[in-house]
DSSP file (Angstrom, degrees, kcal/mol; ACC not computed):
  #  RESIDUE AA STRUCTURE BP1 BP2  ACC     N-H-->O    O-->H-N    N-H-->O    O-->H-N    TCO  KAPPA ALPHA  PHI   PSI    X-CA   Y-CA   Z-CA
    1    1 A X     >        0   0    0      0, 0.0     4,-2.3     0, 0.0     5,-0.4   0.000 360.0 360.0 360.0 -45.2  103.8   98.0  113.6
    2    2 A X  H  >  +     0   0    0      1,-0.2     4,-2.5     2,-0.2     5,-0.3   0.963 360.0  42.2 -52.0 -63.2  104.5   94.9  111.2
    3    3 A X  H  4 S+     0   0    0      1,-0.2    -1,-0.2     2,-0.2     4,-0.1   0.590 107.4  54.1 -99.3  15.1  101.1   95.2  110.0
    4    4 A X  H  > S+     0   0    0      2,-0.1     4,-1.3     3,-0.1    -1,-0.2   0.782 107.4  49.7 -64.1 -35.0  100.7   98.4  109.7
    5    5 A X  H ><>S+     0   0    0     -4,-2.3     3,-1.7    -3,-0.3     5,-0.6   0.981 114.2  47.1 -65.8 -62.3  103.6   98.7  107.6
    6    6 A X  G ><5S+     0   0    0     -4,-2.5     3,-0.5    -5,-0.4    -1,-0.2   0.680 104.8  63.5 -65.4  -2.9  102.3   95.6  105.1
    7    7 A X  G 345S+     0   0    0     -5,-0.3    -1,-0.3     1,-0.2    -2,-0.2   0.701 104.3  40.8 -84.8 -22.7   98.9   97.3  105.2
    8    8 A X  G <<5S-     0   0    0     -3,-1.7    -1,-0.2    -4,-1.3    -2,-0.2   0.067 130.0-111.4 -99.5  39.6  100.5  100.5  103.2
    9    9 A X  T < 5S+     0   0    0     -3,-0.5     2,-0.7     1,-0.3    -3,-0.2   0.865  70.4 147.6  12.7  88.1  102.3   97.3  101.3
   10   10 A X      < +     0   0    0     -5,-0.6    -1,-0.3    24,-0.1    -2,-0.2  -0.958  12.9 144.9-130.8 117.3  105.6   97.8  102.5
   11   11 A X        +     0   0    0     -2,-0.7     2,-1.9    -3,-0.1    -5,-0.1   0.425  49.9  71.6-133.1 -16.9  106.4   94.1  102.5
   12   12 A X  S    S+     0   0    0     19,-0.1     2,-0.4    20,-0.0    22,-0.2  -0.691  78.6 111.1-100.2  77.6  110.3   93.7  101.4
   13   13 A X        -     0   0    0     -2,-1.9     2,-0.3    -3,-0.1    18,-0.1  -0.932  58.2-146.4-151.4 174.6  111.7   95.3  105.2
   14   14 A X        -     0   0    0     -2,-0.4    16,-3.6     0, 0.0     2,-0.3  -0.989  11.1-139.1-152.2 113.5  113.4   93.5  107.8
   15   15 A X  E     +A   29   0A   0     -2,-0.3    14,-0.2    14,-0.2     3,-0.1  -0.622  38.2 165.3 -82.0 127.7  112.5   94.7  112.1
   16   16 A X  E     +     0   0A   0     12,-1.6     2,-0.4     1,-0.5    -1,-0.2   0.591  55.3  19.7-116.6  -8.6  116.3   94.3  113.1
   17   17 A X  E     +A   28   0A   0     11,-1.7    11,-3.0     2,-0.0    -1,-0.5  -0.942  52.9 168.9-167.9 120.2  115.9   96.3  116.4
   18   18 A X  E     +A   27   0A   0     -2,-0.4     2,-0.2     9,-0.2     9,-0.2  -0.939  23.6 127.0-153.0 143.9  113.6   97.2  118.6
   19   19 A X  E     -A   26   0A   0      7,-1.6     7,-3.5    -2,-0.3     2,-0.5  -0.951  48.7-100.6-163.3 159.6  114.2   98.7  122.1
   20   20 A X  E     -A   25   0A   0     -2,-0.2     2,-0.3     5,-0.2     5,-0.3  -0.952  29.8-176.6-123.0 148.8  113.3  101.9  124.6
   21   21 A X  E >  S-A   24   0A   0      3,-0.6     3,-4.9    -2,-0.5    51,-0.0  -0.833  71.3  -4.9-125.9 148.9  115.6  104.5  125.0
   22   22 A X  T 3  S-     0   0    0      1,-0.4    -1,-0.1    -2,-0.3     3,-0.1   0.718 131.6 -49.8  45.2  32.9  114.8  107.2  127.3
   23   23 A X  T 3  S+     0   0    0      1,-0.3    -1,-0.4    43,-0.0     2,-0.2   0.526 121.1 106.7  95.5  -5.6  111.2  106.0  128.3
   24   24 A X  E <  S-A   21   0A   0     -3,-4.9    -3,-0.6    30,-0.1     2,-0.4  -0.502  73.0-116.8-101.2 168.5  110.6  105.8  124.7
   25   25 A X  E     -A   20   0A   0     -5,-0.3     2,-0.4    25,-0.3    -5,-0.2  -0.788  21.6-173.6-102.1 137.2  110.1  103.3  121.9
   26   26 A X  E     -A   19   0A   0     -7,-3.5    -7,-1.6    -2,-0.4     2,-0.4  -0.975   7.5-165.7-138.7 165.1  112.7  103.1  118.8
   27   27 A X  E     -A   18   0A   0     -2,-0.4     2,-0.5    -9,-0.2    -9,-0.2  -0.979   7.7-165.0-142.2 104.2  111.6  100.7  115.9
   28   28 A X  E     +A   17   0A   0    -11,-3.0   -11,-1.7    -2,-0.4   -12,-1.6  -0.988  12.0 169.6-109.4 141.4  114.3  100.0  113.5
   29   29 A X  E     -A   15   0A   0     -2,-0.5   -14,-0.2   -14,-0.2     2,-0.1  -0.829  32.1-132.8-133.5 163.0  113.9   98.5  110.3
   30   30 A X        +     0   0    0    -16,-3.6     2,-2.3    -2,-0.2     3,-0.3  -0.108  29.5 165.5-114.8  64.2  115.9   97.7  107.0
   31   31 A X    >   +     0   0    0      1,-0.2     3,-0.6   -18,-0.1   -18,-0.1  -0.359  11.7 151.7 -46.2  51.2  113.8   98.8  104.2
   32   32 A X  T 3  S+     0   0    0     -2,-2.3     2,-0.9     1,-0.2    -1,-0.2   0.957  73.7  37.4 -92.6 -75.6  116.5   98.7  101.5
   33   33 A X  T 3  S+     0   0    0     -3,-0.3    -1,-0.2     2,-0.1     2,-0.1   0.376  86.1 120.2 -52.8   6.7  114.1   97.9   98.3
   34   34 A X  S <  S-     0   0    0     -2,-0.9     2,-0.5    -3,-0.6   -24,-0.1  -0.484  73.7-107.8 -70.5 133.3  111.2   99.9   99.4
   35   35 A X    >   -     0   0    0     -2,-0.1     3,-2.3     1,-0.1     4,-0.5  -0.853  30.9-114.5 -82.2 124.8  110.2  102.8   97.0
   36   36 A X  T 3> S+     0   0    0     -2,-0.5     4,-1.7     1,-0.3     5,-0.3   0.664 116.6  51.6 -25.6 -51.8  111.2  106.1   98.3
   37   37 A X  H >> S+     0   0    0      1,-0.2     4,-1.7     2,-0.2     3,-0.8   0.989 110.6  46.4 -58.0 -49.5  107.3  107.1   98.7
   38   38 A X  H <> S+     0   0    0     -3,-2.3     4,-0.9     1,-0.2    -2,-0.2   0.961 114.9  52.5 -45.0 -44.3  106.4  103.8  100.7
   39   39 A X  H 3> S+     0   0    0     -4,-0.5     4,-0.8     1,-0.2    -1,-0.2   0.694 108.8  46.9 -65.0 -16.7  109.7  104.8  102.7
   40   40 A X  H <X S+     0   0    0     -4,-1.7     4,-2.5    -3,-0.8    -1,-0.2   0.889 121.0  40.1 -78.5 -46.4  108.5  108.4  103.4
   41   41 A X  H  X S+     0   0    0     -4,-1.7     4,-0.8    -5,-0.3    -2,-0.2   0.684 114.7  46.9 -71.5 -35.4  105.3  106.8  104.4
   42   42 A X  H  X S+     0   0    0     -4,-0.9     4,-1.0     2,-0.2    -1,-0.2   0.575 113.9  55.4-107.3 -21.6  106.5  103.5  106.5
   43   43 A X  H  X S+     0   0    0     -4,-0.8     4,-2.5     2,-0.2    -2,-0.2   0.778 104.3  52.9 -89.8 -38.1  109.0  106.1  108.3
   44   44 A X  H  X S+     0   0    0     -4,-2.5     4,-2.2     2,-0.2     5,-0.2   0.845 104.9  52.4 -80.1 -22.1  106.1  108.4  109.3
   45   45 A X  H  X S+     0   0    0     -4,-0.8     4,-1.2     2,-0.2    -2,-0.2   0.834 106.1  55.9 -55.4 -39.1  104.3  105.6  110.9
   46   46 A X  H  X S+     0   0    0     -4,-1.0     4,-2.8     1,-0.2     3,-0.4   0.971 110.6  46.7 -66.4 -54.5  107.6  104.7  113.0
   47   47 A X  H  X S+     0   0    0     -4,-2.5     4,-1.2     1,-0.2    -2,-0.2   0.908 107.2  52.7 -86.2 -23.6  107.6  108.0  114.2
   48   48 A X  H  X S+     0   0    0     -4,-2.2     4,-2.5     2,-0.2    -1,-0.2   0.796 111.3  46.8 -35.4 -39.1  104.1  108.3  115.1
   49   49 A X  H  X S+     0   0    0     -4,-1.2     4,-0.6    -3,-0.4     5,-0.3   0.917 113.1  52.9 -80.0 -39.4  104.3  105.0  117.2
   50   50 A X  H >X S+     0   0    0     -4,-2.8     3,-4.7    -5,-0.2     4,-0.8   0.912 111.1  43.8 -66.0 -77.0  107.5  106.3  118.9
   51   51 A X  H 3< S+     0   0    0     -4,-1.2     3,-0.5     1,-0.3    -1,-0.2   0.686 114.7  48.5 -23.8 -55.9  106.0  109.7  119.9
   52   52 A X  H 3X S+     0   0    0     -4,-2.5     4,-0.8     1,-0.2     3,-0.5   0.429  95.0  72.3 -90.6  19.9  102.9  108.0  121.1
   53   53 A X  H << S+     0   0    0     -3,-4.7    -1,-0.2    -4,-0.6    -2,-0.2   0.468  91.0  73.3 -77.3  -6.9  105.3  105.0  123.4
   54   54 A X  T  < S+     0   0    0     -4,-0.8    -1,-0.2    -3,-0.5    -2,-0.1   0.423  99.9  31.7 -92.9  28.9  105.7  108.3  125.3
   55   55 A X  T  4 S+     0   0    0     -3,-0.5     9,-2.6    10,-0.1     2,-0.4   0.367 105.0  89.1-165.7 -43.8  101.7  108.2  126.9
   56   56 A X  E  < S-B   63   0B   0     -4,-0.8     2,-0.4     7,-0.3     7,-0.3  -0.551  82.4-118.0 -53.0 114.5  101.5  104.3  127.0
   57   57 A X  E  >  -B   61   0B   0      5,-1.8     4,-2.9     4,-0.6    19,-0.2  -0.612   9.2-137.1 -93.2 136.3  102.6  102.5  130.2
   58   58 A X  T  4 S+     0   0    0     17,-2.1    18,-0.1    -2,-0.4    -1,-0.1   0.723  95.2  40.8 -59.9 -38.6  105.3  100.2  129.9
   59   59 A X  T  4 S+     0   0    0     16,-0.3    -1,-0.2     1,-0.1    17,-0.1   0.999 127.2  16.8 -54.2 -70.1  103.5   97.4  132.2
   60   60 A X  T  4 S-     0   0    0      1,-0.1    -2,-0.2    17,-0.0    -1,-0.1   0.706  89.5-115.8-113.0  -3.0  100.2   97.4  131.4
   61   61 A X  E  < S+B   57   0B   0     -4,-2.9    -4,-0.6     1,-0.2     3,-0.1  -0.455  75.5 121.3 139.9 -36.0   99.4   99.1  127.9
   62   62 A X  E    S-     0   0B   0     -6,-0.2    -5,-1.8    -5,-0.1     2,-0.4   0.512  77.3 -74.3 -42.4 163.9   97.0  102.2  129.8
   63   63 A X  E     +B   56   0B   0     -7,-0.3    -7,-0.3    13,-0.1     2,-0.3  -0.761  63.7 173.2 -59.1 133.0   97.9  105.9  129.4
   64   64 A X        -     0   0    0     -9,-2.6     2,-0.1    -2,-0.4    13,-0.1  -0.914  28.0-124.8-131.4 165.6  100.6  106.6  131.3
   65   65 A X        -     0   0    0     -2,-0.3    11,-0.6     1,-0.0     2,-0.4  -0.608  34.0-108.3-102.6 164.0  103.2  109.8  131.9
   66   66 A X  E     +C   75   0C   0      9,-0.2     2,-0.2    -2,-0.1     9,-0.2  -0.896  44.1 178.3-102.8 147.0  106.8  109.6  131.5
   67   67 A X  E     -C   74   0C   0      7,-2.6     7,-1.2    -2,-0.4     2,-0.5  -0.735  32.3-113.1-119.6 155.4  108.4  109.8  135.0
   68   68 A X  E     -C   73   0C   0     -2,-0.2     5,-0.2     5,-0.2     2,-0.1  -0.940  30.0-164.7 -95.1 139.4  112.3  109.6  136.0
   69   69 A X        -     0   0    0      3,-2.5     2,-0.2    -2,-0.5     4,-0.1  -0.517  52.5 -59.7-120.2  78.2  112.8  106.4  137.9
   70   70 A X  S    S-     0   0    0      1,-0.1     2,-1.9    -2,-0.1    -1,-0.2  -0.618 122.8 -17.8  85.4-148.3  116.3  106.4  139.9
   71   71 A X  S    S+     0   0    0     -2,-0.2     2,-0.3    -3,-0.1    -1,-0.1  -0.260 131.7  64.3 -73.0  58.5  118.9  106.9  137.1
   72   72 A X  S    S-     0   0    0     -2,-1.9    -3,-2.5   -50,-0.1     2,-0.6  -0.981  76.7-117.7-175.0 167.6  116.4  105.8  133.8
   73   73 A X  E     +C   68   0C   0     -2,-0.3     2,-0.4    -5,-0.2    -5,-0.2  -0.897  38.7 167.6-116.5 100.0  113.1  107.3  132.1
   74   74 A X  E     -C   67   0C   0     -7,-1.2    -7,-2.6    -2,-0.6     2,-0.6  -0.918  30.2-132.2-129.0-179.8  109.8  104.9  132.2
   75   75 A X  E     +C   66   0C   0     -2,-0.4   -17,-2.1    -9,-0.2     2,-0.4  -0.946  34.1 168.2-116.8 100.8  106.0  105.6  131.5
   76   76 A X        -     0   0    0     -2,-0.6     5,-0.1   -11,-0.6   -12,-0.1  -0.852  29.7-134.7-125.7 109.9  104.2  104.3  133.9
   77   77 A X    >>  -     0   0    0     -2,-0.4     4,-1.2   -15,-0.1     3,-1.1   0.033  48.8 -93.6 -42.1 157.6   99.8  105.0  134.8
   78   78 A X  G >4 S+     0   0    0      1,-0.2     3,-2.5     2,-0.2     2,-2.0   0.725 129.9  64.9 -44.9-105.7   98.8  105.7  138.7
   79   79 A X  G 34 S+     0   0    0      1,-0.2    -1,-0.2     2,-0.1     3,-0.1   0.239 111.3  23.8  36.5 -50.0   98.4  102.1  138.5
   80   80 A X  G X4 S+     0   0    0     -2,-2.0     3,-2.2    -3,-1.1    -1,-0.2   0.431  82.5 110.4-116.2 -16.4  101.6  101.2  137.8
   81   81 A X  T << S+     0   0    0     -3,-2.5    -1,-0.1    -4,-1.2    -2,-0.1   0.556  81.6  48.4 -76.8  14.5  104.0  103.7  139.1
   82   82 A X  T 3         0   0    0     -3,-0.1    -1,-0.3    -4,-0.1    -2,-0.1   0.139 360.0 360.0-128.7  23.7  105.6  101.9  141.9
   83   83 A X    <         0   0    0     -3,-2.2    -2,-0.1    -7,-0.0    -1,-0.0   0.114 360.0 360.0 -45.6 360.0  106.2   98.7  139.8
């Protein structure tokens, strides 16, 4: 995600948090000096990568589904799904 974001030169942000919530990926950054167009731009790339953390599996990188596991949400391929 870091260099996608410095490829559309978004270079002034700071990753303060990044974590998965509900089987998903969330990508927070602090972009405070970013021009509004970069931000529009650097903000639809974050939600593109979050949407598609939901088809990745969280072990080993393949496609994978999101499943409930006990009380919690993961994405895990045939592969992987009793890991």
């Amino acid at each position: 995600m870091s260099k996608k974001l410095k490829d559309l030169e978004v270079n002034d942000f700071e990753v303060f948090q990044v974590k998965e919530k509900l089987g998903g990926l969330r990508f927070y950054i602090n972009m405070q000096d970013v021009h509004t167009a970069l931000r529009i731009q650097a903000n639809r790339l974050i939600s593109e990568a979050e949407k598609a953390s939901y088809d990745i599996c969280e072990v080993c990188g393949s496609k994978g589904e999101l499943i409930n596991w006990y009380f919690a949400k993961k994405v895990r391929c045939s592969i992987c799904i009793n890991l």
